[in-house]
C-alpha positions in Angstrom: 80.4 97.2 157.9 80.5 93.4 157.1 78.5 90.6 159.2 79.7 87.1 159.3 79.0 83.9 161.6 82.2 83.7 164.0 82.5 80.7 166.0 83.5 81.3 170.2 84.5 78.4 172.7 82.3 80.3 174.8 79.3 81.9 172.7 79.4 79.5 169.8 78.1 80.8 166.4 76.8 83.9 166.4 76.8 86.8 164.0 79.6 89.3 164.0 80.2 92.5 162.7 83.7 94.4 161.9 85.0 96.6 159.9 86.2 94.7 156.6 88.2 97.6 155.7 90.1 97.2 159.5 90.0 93.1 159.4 91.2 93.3 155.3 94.2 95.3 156.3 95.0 93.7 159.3 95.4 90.2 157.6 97.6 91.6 155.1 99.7 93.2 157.9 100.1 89.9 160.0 99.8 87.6 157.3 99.2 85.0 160.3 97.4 82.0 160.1 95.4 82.5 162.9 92.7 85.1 163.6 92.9 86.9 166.6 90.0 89.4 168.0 88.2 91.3 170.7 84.4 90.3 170.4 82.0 93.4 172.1 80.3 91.9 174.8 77.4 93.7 173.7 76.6 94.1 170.1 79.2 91.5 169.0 81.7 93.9 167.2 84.8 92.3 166.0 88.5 94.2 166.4 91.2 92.3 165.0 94.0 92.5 167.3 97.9 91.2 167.9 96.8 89.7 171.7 94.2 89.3 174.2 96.1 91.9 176.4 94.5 94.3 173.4 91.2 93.6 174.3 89.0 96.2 176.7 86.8 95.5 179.9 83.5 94.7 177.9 85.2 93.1 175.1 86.2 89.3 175.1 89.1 87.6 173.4 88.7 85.2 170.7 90.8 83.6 167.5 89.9 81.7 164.6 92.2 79.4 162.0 92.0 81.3 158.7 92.2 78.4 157.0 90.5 75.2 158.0 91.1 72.1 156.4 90.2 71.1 152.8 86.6 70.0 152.7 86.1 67.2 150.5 85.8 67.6 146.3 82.8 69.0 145.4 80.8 67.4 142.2 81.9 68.6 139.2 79.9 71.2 137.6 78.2 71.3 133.9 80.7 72.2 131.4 80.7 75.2 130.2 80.0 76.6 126.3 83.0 76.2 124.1 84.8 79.4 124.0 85.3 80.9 120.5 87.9 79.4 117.8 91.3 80.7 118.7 93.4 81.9 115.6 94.9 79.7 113.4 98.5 78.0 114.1 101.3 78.8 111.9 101.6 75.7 109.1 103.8 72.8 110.2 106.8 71.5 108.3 106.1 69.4 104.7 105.6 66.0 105.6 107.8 63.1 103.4 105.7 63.0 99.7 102.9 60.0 100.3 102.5 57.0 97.8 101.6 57.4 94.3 98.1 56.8 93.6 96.5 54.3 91.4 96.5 55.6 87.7 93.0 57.3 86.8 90.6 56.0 84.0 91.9 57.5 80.6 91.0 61.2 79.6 88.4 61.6 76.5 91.2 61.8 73.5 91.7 65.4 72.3 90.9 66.9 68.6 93.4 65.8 66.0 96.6 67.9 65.9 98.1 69.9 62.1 99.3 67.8 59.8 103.6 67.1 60.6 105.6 67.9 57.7 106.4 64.7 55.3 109.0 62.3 56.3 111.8 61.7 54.2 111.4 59.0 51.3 112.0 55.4 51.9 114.0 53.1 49.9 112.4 52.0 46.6 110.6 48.4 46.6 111.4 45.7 44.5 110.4 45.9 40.9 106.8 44.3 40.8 106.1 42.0 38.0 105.0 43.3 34.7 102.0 44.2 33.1 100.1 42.4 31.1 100.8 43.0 27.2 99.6 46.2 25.5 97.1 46.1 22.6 99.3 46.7 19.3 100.4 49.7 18.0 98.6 51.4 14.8 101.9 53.0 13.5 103.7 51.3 10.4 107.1 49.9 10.5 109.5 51.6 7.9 110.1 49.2 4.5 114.0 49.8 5.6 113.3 48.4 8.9 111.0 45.6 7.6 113.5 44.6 5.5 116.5 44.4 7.7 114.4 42.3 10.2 113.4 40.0 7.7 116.6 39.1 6.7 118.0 38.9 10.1 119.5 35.3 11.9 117.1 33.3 12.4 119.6 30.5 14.6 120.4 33.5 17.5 123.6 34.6 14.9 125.4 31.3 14.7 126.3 30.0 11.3 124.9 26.9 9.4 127.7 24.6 10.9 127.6 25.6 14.5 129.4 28.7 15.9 133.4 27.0 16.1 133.6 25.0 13.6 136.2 26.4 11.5 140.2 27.5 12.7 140.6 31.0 11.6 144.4 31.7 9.6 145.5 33.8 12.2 149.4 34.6 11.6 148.3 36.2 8.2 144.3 37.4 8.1 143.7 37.8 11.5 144.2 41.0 12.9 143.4 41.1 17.0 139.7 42.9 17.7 139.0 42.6 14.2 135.2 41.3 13.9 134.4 39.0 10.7 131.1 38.4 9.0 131.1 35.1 7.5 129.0 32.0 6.2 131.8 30.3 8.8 131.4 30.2 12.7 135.3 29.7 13.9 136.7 28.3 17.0 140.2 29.2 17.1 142.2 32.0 16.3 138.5 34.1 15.7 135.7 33.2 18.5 132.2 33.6 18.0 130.7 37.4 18.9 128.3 36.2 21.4 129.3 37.9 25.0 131.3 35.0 26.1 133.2 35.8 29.1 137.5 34.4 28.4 140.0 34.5 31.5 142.6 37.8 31.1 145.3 34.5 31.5 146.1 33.2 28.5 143.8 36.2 26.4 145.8 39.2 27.4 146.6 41.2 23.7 142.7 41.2 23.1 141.9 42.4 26.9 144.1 44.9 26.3 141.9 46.6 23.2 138.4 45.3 24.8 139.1 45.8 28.7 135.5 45.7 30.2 133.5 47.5 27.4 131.4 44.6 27.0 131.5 42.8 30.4 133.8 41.0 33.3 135.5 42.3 36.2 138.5 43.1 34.9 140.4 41.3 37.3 140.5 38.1 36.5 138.2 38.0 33.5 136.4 39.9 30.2 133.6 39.5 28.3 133.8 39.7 24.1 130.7 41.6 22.5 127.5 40.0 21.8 126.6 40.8 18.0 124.4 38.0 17.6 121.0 39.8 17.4 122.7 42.1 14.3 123.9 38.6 12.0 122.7 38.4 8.6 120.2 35.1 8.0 123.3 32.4 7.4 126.0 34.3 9.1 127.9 35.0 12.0 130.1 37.5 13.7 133.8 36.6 15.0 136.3 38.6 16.5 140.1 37.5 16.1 141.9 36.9 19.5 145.3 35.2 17.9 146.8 36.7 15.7 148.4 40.3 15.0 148.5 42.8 17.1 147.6 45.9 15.3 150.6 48.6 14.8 150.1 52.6 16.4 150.6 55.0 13.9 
């Protein structure tokens, strides 16, 4: 049995007492918004009924709203403890790649790597100047050298009277490419030995025995050998350039 405070038009408030199992399902059956009862004059028992017509000779009739207004917001309670830490949310999508950084202070530098294998040569420098003269030798000179170097030219191979002095007799002495050592330095018909480079035009029987054994680019020039350093004291070499051309066998 359950005891509440019912309010009556004609008793007021005053305790009541039903059964909650009978007023429970009741409610549920009418599902009505308004309670109505048959109070026991008496002890103040409470039977839930459909009318007033329900109600005995020592009972009274009596009804209620089951809902009453809303009373006003109440203040709000203390919050309560934080409830534990729910699991973990599956990982959102990548965000876009963020700025790049300023560049960080530069590492300690690492231990010196193996030795690379060596790089191809270079090209060769210029020639440097040279050296300063060596002390002199302690060999001897042969007597056959000596000899020959002490009777060489002493006037760089050009004779007594200058190098073209003379006109060599070319149509019958001089044979073209023939060299001549004489006390005579000639000018025409022979020319002195000394390396002289003579245009092909106008020289082309000797160019054609020489070429460019002895110098010139052999397109528009030749040079005739240099046999200065090899005259006799006196004496000079010449090589006939008019003259004969020399016969094939």
């Amino acid at each position: 049995m359950t005891t509440v405070k019912a309010y009556s038009i004609r008793t007021g408030w005053k305790p009541l007492v039903f059964s909650a199992l009978v007023l429970t399902a009741t409610l549920n059956a009418n599902a009505a918004t308004v309670v109505k009862a048959c109070v026991n004059k008496t002890n103040g028992i409470v039977r839930i009924v459909g009318s007033a017509s329900d109600c005995k000779h020592d009972e009274f009739f009596d009804s209620w709203n089951v809902t009453g207004p809303a009373g006003p917001a109440g203040v709000a309670g203390p919050a309560g403890p934080a409830g534990a830490q729910g699991p973990a949310g599956p990982a959102g999508a990548k965000g876009a790649t963020g700025a790049a950084g300023p560049i960080g202070p530069a590492g300690p530098a690492g231990a010196a790597g193996a030795t690379g294998p060596a790089g191809v040569a270079g090209p060769a420098g210029p020639e440097g100047p040279a050296g300063p003269q060596g002390p002199a030798g302690t060999g001897s000179v042969p007597a056959n050298l000596t000899a020959i170097s002490a009777n060489l030219s002493t006037t760089n191979g050009v004779a007594a009277l200058g190098s073209s002095y003379f006109v060599y007799p070319a149509a019958t002495n001089c044979v073209i490419g023939d060299v001549v050592l004489s006390v005579n330095g000639y000018g025409q018909g022979a020319l002195p030995a000394d390396g002289r480079v003579l245009p092909i035009n106008g020289n082309s029987a000797i160019f054609s025995l020489v070429g460019t054994t002895f110098g010139g680019d052999g397109t528009s020039n030749f040079a005739l050998p240099d046999l200065r350093a090899f005259a006799p004291k006196g004496m000079q070499y010449s090589i006939c350039v008019d003259g004969t051309f020399p016969s094939r066998l």
